[in-house]
C-alpha positions, -999 to 999 in steps of 0.1 A, spaced: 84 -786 -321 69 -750 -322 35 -753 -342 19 -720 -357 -11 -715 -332 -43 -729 -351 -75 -719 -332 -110 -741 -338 -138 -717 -331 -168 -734 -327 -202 -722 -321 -241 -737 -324 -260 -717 -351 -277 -681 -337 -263 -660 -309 -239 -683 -304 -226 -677 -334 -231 -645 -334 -206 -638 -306 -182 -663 -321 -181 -640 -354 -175 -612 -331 -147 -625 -315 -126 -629 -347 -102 -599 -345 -83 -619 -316 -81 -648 -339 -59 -627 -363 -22 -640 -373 -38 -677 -364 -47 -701 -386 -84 -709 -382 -110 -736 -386 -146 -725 -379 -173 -755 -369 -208 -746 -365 -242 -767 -373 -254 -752 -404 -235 -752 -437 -246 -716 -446 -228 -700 -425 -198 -708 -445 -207 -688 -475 -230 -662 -453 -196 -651 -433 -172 -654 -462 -151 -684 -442 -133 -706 -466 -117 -728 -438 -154 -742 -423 -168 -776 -408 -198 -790 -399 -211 -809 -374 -249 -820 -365 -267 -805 -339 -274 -821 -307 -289 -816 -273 -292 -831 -239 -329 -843 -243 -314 -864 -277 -286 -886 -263 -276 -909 -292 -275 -881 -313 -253 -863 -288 -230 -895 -286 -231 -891 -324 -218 -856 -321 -190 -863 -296 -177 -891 -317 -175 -870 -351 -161 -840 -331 -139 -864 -316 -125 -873 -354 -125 -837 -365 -100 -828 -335 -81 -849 -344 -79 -845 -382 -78 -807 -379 -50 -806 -347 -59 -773 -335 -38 -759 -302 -64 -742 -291 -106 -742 -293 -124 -716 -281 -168 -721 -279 -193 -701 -274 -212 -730 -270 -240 -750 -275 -239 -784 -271 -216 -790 -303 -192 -766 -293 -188 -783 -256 -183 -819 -277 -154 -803 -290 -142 -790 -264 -141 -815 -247 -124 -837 -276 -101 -810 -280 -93 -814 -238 -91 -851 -243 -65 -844 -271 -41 -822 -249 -56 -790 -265 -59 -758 -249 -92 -744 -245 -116 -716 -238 -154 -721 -231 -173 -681 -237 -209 -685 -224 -233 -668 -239 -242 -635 -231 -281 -646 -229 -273 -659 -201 -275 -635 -173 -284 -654 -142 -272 -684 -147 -247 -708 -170 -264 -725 -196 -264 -763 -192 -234 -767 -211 -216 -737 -198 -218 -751 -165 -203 -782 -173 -174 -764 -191 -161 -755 -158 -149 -792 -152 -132 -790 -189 -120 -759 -196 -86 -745 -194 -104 -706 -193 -144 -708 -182 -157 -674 -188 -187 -655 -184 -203 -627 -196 -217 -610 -165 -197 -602 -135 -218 -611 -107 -218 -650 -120 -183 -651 -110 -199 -653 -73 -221 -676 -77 -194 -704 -98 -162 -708 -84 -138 -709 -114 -155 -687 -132 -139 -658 -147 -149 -624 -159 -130 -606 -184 -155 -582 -200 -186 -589 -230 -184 -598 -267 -201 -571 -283 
């Protein structure tokens, strides 16, 4: 069965987000289902079709496990065929739901993030169907890693 590509863009609140919002032109003709941590957002960018999960970190593990677990249930109510993050921590729960789930995926790390991967960026790398980065020279530094240019 052919399914009309439905994208889950998912971002952490901030420059994360930032560079999601910046990245919707290539979502066009898709449908789309945007997650992020705040609520706001929803009415702030004008986005009817919008989720929410709670934030979450590394240095807060039950509330992380929390996180995977409704991200978890959100793949699979929303059946995207792909999800694309910029990240945080959130957006690498979902993606790796979404990888669980038999989605295609795309981890975008952040463009903060000049001379090294963030935390979950570099963990993306063992998930992701496309791990890219923002900065060229990274590529040398983590095999895998692809360039393709900067969300600007």
């Amino acid at each position: 069965m052919d399914r009309k590509r439905k994208i889950m863009a998912v971002a952490s609140e901030g420059g994360h987000w930032i560079q999601l919002m910046r990245l919707r032109p290539a979502f066009e003709g898709a449908s789309v289902v945007y997650v992020s941590t705040n609520p706001g957002l929803a009415s702030a960018f004008n986005l009817d079709n919008f989720r929410c999960l709670p934030d979450a970190n590394l240095d807060k593990k039950l509330k992380l496990m929390w996180v995977l677990l409704k991200a978890f249930f959100l793949v699979l109510k929303e059946r995207p065929t792909h999800i694309i993050t910029t990240g945080a921590a959130p957006g690498f729960a979902v993606l790796l739901c979404g990888k669980l789930l038999g989605v295609k995926t795309i981890w975008v790390d952040s463009i903060a993030n000049a001379d090294e991967l963030s935390g979950a960026g570099s963990k993306a790398g063992k998930v992701a169907d496309h791990w890219l980065t923002q900065w060229e020279h990274l590529t040398e530094k983590y095999p895998g890693l692809e360039y393709k240019g900067r969300v600007i």
